[in-house]
RODO-2510 file (C-alpha; in nm, 4 decimals, decimal comma):
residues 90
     n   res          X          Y          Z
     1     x    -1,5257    -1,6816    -9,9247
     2     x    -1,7142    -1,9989    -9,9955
     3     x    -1,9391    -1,7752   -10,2326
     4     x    -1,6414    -1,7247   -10,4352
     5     x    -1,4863    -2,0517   -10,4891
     6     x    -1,8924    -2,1494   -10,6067
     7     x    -1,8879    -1,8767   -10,8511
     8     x    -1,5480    -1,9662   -10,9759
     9     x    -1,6384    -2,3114   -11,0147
    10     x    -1,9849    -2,2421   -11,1515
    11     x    -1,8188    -2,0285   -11,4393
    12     x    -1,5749    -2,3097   -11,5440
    13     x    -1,8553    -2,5993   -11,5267
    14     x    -2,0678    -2,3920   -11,7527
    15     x    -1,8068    -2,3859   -11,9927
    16     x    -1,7463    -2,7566   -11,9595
    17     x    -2,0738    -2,8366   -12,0285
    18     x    -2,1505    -2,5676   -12,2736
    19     x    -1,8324    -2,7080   -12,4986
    20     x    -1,9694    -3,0450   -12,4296
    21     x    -2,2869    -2,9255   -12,5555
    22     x    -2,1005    -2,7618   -12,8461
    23     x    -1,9359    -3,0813   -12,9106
    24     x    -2,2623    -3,3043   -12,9659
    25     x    -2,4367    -3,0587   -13,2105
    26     x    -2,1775    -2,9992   -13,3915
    27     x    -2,1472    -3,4243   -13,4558
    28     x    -2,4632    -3,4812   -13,4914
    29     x    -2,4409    -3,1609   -13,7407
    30     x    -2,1687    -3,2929   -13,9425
    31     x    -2,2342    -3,6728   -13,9195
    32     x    -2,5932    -3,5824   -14,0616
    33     x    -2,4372    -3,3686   -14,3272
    34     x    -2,2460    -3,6579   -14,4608
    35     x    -2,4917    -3,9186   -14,3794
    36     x    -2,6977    -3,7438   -14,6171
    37     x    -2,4635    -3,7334   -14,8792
    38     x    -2,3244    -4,0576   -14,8684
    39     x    -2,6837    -4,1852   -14,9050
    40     x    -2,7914    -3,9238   -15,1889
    41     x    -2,4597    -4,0506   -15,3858
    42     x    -2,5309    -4,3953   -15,3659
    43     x    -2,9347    -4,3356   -15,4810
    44     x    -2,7695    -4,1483   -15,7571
    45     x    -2,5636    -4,4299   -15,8883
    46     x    -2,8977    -4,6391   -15,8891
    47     x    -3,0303    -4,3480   -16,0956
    48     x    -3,0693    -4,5756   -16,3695
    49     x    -3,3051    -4,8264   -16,1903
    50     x    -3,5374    -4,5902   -16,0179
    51     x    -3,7549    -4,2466   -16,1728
    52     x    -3,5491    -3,9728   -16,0609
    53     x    -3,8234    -3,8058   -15,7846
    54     x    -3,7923    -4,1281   -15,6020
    55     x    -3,3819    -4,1428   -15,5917
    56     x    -3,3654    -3,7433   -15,4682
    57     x    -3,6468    -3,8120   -15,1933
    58     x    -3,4996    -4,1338   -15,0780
    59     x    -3,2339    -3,9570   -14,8519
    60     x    -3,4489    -3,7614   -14,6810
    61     x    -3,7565    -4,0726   -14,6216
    62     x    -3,3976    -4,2765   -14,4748
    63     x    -3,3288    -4,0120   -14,2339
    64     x    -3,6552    -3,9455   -14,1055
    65     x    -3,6842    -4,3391   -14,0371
    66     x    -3,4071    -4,3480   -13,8768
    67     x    -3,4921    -4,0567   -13,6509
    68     x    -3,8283    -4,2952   -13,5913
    69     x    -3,6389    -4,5419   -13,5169
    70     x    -3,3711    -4,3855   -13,2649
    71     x    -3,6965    -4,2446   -13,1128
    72     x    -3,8944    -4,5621   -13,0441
    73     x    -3,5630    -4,7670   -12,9038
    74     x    -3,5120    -4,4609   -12,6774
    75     x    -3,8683    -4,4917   -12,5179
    76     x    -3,8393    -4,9080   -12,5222
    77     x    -3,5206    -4,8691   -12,3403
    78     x    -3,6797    -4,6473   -12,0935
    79     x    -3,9906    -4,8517   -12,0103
    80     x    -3,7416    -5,1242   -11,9798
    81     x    -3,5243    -4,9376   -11,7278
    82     x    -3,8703    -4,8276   -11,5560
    83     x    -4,0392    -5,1950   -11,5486
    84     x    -3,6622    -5,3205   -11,4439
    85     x    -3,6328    -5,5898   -11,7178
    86     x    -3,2643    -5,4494   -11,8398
    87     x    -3,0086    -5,7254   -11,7766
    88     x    -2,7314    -5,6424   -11,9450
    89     x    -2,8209    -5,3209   -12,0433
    90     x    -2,6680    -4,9970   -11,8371
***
């Protein structure tokens, strides 16, 4: 009997977490989307400053930055948890 209720629960917290899953690709899916957008339109309007190779690149250089970036606080934040020097973090 206890097999049952584990297999009953098992099925619904796979589909909790597999819709929570769903959830966080699908933001960072659509808040990358317009990110990019947002930051191609405003490298457009400086169109007249910049040669045009530069302004269509410039979106895609921003993001992969920012993925650098995101990256190297992730692993800082870790060694800090690891080392114990968070305060106030977590």
């Amino acid at each position: 009997m206890k097999a049952f209720d584990y297999l009953r629960r098992a099925y619904y917290k796979l589909s909790y977490y597999y819709q929570k899953f769903q959830l966080i690709v699908m933001s960072f899916v659509v808040v990358g989307i317009v990110d990019y957008f947002f930051i191609y339109e405003i490298f457009v309007s400086l169109s007249a400053l910049f040669p045009v190779f530069i302004l269509e690149i410039a979106p895609v250089i921003i993001i992969i930055l920012s993925i650098f970036i995101i990256r190297g606080i992730v692993k800082f934040i870790k060694k800090m948890k690891e080392n114990k020097h968070l305060l106030f973090l977590f």
